[in-house]
C-alpha positions in Angstrom: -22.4 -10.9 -24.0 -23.5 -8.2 -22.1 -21.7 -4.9 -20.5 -20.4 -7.0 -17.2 -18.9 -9.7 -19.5 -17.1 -7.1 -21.7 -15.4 -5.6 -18.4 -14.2 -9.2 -17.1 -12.6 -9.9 -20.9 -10.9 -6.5 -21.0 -9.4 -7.9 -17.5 -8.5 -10.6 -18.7 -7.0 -9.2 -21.8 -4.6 -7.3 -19.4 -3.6 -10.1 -17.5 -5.5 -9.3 -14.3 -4.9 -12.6 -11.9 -7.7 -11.0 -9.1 -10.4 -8.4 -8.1 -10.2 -7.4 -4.5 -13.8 -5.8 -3.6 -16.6 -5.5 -1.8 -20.3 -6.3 -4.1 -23.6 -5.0 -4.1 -26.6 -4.4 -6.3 -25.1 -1.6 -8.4 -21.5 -4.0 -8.8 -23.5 -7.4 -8.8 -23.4 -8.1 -12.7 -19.3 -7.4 -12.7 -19.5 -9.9 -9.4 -21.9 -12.3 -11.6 -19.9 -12.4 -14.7 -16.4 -13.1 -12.7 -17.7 -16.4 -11.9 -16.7 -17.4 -15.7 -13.6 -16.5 -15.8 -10.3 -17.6 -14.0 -10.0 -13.9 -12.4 -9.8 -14.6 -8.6 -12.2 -12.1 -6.0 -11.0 -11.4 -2.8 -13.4 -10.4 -0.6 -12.4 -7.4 1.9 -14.1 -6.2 5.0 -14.7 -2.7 4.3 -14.3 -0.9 1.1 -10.8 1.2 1.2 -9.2 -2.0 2.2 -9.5 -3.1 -1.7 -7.6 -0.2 -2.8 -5.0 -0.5 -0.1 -4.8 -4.1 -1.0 -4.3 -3.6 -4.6 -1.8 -1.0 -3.5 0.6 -3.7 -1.7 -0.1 -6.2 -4.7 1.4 -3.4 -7.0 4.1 -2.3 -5.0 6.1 -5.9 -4.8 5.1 -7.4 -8.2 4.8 -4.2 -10.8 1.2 -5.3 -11.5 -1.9 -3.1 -11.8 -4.1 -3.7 -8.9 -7.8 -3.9 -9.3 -10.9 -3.3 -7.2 -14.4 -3.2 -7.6 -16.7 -1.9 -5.3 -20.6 -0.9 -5.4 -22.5 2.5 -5.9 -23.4 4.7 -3.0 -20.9 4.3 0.4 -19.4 1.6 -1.3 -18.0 4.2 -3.8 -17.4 6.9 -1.5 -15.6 4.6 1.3 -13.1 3.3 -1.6 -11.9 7.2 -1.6 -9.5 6.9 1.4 -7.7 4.0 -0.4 -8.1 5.7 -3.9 -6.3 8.9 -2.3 -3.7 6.5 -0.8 -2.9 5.6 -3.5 -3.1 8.7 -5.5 -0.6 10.0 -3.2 2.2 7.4 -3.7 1.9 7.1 -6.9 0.7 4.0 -7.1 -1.6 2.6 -10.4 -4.5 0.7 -9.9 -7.7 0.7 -11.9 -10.6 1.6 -9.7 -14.2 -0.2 -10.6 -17.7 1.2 -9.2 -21.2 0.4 -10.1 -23.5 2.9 -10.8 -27.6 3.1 -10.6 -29.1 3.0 -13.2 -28.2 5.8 -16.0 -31.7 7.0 -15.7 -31.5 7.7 -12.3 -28.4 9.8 -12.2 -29.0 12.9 -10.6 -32.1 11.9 -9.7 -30.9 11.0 -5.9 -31.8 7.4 -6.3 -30.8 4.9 -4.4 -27.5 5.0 -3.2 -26.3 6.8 -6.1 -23.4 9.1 -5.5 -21.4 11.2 -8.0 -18.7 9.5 -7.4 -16.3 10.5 -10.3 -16.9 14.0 -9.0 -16.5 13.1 -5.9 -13.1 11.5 -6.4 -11.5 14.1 -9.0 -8.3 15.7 -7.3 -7.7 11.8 -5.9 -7.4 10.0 -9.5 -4.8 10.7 -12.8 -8.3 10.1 -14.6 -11.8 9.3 -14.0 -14.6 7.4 -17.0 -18.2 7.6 -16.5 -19.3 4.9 -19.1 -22.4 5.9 -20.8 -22.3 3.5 -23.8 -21.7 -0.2 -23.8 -19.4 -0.2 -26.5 -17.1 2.2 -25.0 -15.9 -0.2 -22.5 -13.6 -1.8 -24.0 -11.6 1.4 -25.1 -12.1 3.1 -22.2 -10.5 0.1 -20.1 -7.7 0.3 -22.2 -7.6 3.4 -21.4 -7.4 3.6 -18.1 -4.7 0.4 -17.7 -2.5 2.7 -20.0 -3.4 5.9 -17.8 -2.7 4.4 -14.4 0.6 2.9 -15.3 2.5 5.0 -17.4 4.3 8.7 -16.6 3.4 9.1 -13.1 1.8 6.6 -12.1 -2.0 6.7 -10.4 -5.4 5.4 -9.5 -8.2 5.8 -12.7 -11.4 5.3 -11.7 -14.0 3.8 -14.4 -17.9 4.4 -12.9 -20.4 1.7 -14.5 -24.1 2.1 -14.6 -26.0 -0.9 -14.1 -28.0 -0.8 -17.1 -24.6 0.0 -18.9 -23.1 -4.1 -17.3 -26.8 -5.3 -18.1 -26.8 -3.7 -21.8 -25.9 -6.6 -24.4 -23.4 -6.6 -27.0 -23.0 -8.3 -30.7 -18.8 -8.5 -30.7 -15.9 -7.9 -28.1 -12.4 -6.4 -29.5 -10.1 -4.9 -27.4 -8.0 -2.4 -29.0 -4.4 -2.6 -29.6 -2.8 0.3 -28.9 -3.6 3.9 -26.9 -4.0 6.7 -28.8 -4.5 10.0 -26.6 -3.9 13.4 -28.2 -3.1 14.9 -25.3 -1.3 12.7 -23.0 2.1 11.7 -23.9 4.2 11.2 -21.2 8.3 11.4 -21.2 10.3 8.6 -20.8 13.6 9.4 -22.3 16.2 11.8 -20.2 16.7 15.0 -22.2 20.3 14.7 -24.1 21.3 18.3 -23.5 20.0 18.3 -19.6 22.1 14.7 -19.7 25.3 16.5 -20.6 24.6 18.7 -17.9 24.4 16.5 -15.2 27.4 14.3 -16.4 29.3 17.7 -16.8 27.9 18.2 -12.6 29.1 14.6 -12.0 32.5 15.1 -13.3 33.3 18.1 -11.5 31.6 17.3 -7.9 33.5 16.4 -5.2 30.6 15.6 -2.5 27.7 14.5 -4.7 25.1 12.8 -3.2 21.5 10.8 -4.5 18.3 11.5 -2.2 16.3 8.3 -3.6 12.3 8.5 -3.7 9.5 6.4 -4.0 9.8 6.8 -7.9 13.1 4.6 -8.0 10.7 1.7 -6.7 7.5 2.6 -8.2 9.9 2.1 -11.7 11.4 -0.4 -10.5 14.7 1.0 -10.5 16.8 -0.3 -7.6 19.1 -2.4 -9.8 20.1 0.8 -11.6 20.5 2.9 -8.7 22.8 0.4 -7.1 24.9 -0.2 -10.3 25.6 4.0 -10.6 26.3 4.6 -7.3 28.8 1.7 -7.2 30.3 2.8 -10.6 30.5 6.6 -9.8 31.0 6.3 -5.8 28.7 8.8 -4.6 26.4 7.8 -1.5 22.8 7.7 -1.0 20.3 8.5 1.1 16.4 8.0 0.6 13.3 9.7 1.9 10.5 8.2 3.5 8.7 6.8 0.4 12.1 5.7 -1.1 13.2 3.3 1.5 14.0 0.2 0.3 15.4 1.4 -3.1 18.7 0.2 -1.5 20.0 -2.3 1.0 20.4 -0.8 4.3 23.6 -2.7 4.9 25.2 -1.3 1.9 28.2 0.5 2.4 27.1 3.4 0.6 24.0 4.0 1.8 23.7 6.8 4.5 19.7 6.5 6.4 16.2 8.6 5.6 16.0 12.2 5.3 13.3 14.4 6.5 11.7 15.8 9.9 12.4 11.8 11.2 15.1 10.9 9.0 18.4 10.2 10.1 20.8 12.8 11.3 23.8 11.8 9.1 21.5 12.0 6.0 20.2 15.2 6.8 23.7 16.6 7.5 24.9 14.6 4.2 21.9 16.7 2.0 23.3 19.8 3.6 26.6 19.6 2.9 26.7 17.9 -0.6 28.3 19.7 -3.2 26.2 17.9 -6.3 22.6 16.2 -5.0 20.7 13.8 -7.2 16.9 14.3 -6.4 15.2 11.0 -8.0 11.9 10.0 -7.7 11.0 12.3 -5.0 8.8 15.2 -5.0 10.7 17.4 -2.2 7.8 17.3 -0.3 8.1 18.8 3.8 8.1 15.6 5.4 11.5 14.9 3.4 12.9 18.7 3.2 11.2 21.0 5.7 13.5 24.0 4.3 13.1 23.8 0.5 16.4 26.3 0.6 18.9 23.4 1.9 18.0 21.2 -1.2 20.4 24.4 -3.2 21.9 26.7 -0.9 26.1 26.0 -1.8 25.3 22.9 -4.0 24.2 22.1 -7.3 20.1 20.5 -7.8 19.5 17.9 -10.5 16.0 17.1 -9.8 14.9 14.0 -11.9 11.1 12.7 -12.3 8.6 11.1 -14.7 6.2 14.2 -13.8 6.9 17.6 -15.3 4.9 19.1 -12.9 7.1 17.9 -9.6 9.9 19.6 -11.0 10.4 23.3 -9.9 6.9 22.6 -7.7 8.8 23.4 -4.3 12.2 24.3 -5.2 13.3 25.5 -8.2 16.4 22.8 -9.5 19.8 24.0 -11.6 19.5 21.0 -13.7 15.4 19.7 -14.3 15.4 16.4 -16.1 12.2 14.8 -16.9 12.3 11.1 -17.6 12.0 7.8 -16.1 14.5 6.8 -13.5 15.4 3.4 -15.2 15.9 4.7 -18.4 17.9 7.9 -17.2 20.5 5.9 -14.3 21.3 3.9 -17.9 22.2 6.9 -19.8 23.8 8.1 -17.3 26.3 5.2 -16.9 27.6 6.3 -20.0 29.0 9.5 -18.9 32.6 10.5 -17.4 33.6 9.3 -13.9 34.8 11.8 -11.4 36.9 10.8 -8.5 36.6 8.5 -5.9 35.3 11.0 -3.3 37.1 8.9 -0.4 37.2 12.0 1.2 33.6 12.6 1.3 33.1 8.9 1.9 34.8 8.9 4.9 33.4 12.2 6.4 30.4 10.4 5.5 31.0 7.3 7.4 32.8 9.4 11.0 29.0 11.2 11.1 26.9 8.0 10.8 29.1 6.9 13.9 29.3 9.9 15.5 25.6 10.9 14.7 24.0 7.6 15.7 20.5 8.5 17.7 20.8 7.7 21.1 17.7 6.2 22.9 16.4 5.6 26.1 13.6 3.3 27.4 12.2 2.2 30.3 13.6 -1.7 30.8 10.1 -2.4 32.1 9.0 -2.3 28.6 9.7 -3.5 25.1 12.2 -1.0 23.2 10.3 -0.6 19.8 13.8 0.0 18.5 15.7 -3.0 19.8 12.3 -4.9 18.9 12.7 -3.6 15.0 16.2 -4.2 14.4 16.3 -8.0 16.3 13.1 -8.3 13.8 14.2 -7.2 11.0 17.5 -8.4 11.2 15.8 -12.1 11.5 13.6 -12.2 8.7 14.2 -13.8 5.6 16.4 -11.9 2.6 13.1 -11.7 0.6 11.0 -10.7 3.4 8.2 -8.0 2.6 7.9 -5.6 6.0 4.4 -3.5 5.2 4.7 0.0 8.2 1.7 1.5 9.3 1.2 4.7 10.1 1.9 6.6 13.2 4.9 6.1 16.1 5.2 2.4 14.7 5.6 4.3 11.0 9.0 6.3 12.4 10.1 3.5 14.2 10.0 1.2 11.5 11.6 3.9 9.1 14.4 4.6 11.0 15.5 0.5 12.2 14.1 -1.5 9.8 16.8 -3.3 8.3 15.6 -4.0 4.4 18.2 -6.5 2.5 17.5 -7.8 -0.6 12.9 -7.6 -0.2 10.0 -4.5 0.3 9.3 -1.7 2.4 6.4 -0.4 2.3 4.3 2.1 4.1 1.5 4.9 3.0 3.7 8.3 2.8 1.8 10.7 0.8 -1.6 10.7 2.9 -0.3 8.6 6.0 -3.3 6.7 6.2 -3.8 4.6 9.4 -5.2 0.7 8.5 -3.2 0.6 5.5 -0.6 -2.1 7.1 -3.1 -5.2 7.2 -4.3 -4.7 3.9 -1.2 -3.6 1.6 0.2 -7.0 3.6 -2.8 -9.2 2.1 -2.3 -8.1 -1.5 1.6 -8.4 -1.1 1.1 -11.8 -0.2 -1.1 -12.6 -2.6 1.1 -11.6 -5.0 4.2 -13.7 -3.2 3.0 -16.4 -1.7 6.3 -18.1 -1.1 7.5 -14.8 0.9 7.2 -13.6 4.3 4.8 -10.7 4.8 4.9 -8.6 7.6 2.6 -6.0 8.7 3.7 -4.1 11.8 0.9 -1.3 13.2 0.2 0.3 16.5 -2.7 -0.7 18.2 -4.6 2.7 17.0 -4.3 1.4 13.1 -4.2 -2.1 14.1 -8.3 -1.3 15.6 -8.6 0.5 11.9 -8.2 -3.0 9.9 -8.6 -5.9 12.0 -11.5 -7.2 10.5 -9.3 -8.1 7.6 -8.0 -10.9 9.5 -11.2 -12.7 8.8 -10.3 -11.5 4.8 -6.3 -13.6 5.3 -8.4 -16.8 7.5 -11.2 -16.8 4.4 -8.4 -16.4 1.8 -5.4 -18.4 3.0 -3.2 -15.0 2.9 -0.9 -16.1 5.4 0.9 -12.7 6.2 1.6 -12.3 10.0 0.8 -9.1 12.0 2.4 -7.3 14.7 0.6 -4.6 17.0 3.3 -2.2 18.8 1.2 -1.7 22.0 0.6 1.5 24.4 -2.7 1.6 24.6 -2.3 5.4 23.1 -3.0 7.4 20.1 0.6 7.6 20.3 2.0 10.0 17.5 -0.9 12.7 18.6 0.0 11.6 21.9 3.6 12.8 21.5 2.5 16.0 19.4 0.3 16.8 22.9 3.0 16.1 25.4 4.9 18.7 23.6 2.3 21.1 22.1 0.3 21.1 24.8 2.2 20.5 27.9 0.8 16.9 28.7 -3.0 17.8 28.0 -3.8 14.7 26.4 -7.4 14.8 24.2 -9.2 11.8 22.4 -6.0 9.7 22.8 -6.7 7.0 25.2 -7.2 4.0 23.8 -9.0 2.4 26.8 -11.4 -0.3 25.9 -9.1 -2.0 23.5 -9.7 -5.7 22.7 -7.7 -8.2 24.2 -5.4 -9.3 21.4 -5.3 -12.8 22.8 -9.2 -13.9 22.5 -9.2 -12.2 19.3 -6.6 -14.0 17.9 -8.4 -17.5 19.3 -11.5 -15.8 17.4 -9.5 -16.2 14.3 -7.6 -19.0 15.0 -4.5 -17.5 15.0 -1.5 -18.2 16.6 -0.7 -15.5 19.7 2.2 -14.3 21.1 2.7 -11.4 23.6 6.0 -9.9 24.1 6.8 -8.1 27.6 9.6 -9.1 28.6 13.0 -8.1 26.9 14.9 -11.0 28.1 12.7 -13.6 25.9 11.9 -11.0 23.2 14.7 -13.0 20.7 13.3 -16.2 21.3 9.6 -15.2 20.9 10.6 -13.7 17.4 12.6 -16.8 16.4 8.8 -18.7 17.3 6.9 -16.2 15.2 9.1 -16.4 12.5 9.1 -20.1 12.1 5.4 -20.3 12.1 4.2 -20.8 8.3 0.7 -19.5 9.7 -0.8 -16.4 9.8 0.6 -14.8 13.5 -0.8 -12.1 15.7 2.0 -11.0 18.1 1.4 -8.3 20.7 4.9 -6.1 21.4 3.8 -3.9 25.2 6.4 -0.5 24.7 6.0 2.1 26.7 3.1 4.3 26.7 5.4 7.6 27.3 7.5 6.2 24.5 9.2 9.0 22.0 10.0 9.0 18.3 
């Protein structure tokens, strides 16, 4: 056995089903050695799409994602997908060759200093220098990635390192890290505190992040707002975490969110920050989050806490665990009151839009959509006007949401939808982008024809840039720059180039039937929505 083999049985020990990557010389005795095994490879377009892949793999089936990409710009092109992630939260193990260990710093050959290159975008970075490191090291970093906050760890491997051969293989049992230990368990004095908080509050209220699904959570959530009444709302990142139907669930916070949510966060008495690092996007005015109201702020990582507001009550601890102590505390009251208020504003607060009838309303086109798909469905938002759209109408019953928060990176849509539906192949998979971050990823659909990844893909069409668009109608008084998207391929022929199904939707009076066609296609669909160029969030 040699170094390669040794990397391909520690995969295997931790249950990897597939590598998504990209090879080359520095990667090839990984790629050579994966032929023996029952690991599959999926073969992206372009680098970052493995992470972002991996990414949507992760997010609807709890299992590390995996890719492996070459030395040089294969490396350094995997860092927009490795800082994706890195931003979410969202554990994968990260594989690059290497040249030679001679070599390094020696400007070889596509050689980059990659772990260098990568450090504030990874929980942890490995360059191996021994052989018979690999095997703890890989533990390692599937122990890094997934546990406390969880995060990309990136594990750099020489060529002559895969080439070097080895007597034995044993993969170690267990982790042990001297100085990384991360909390699970809630605090039982800060516990008391907040069941003192939940007895007394009359207008409490639970802002849900992206932790409650990245610890897979939402069973809990659901069962402790039902038991002690209180409402939720969710940012961005945390969409999802409850049905949107639910009678106790109130719309997104933040600078897009919904107004009734934002008013609910203002006016709360007790708020329940879970899983969500009170970033601007969600609260623009760190103040609101305590002015006239008590802060619990409750995450896996210590140093979220206090990090843009400073909370009454800090309690560090993983969500699951802490909604089930928490069931064991006092009930309150009712808060019918507060329910009620809650319910006149969503009415009364309901965003009003208008849109030219010409076009496709984005809005009307989400909810029909949405509304439509299966109970399982898997709805994968890019980034951009399509991102806020989707945010604010997508209706998510009993599947996924999913859409790159942190970094907001454009292309991730396509991608994240792949590795979602690889890991679900029984699902529908969605992936709904403008045709800015639609151009971004497109080659992947070669990746889903190759692959038999048969998630369907719609482009929300203006022919504009159309979130910088917006920011330079208002900014800059119409003065549009490097926004035109003139020159765009014609969706149809491309589809026909990947022997897709096509469907363009222009006119709103067949826009229900052309969705009830898309969705009863079991093949991978391209559909074409034209909205209004002018169009506002």
């Amino acid at each position: 056995m040699n170094g390669a083999d040794i990397l391909v049985k520690c995969l295997q020990e931790e249950k990897v089903e597939v590598v998504f990557g990209y090879p080359g010389v520095a990667i090839a005795p990984f790629y050579n050695s994966i032929l023996d095994s029952d690991i599959e490879t999926v073969l992206v377009r372009t680098e970052q799409n493995a992470a972002h892949a991996a990414s949507g793999m992760f997010r609807v089936s709890g299992k590390v994602g995996v890719c492996a990409v070459t030395s040089g710009p294969g490396a350094t092109n995997l860092i927009t997908g490795i800082a994706t992630a890195f931003a979410d939260s969202i554990p994968m193990v990260c594989i690059t060759g290497q040249v030679s260990s001679d070599l390094l710093g020696s400007d070889g050959f596509q050689e980059a200093d990659i772990t260098g290159a990568a450090e504030s975008f990874v929980k942890y970075s490995y360059l191996v220098r021994d052989v018979d490191d690999i095997p703890r090291i890989m533990k390692e970093a599937f122990y890094i990635a997934n546990s406390g906050r969880r995060g990309p760890v990136l594990v750099d491997v020489p060529i002559d390192i895969q080439n070097a051969k080895v007597k034995d293989f044993h993969y170690p049992d267990s982790v042990k890290l001297r100085t990384y230990k991360p909390t699970v368990k809630g605090n039982a004095v800060q516990l008391k505190k907040v069941g003192n908080e939940l007895v007394k509050a009359k207008k409490p209220l639970i802002v849900a992040g992206g932790g409650v699904l990245i610890g897979r959570a939402r069973k809990e959530l659901l069962k402790f707002a039902r038991a002690f009444s209180i409402p939720v709302v969710t940012t961005m990142m945390g969409k999802g975490s409850m049905p949107t139907g639910d009678e106790l669930f109130y719309g997104m916070i933040g600078n897009n969110g919904h107004p009734c949510a934002n008013r609910a966060m203002k006016e709360c008495d007790l708020l329940l920050m879970v899983g969500a690092r009170v970033a601007d996007r969600s609260v623009n005015q760190p103040d609101v989050a305590v002015t006239n109201k008590v802060l619990v702020h409750i995450d896996v990582d210590p140093a979220e806490i206090g990090k843009n507001v400073g909370p009454h009550i800090p309690l560090v601890g993983d969500c699951r665990a802490i909604f089930n102590d928490l069931m064991d505390m006092p009930r309150g009251d009712d808060h019918a009151d507060w329910l009620q208020t809650l319910d006149t504003w969503k009415v009364e607060m309901q965003p009003k839009r208008t849109c030219d009838a010409k076009f496709i309303d984005p809005a009307e086109f989400i909810v029909e959509l949405t509304g439509k798909m299966p109970e399982k469905a898997i709805y994968v938002a890019d980034v951009g006007q399509n991102q806020i759209w989707s945010c604010r109408y997508a209706q998510v019953k009993g599947g996924d949401f999913m859409t790159s928060g942190g970094m907001g990176t454009m292309g991730y849509s396509i991608p994240a939808a792949m590795g979602a539906k690889y890991a679900h192949r029984d699902r529908e998979v969605i992936a709904v982008c403008g045709d800015g971050s639609f151009q971004m990823s497109m080659m992947e659909l070669a990746t889903m024809r190759q692959h038999g990844l048969k998630s369907k893909v719609i482009v929300l069409k203006n022919n504009y840039l159309g979130m910088v668009r917006q920011y330079q109608h208002f900014t800059y008084e119409d003065r549009y720059s490097v926004v035109d998207l003139s020159g765009s391929p014609d969706l149809e022929k491309l589809a026909a180039a990947y022997d897709m199904p096509f469907f363009r939707v222009e006119d709103p009076a067949k826009m229900s039937q052309q969705i009830d066609e898309f969705l009863k296609s079991k093949e991978s669909c391209l559909m074409e929505v034209v909205i209004d160029p002018m169009d506002l969030v």
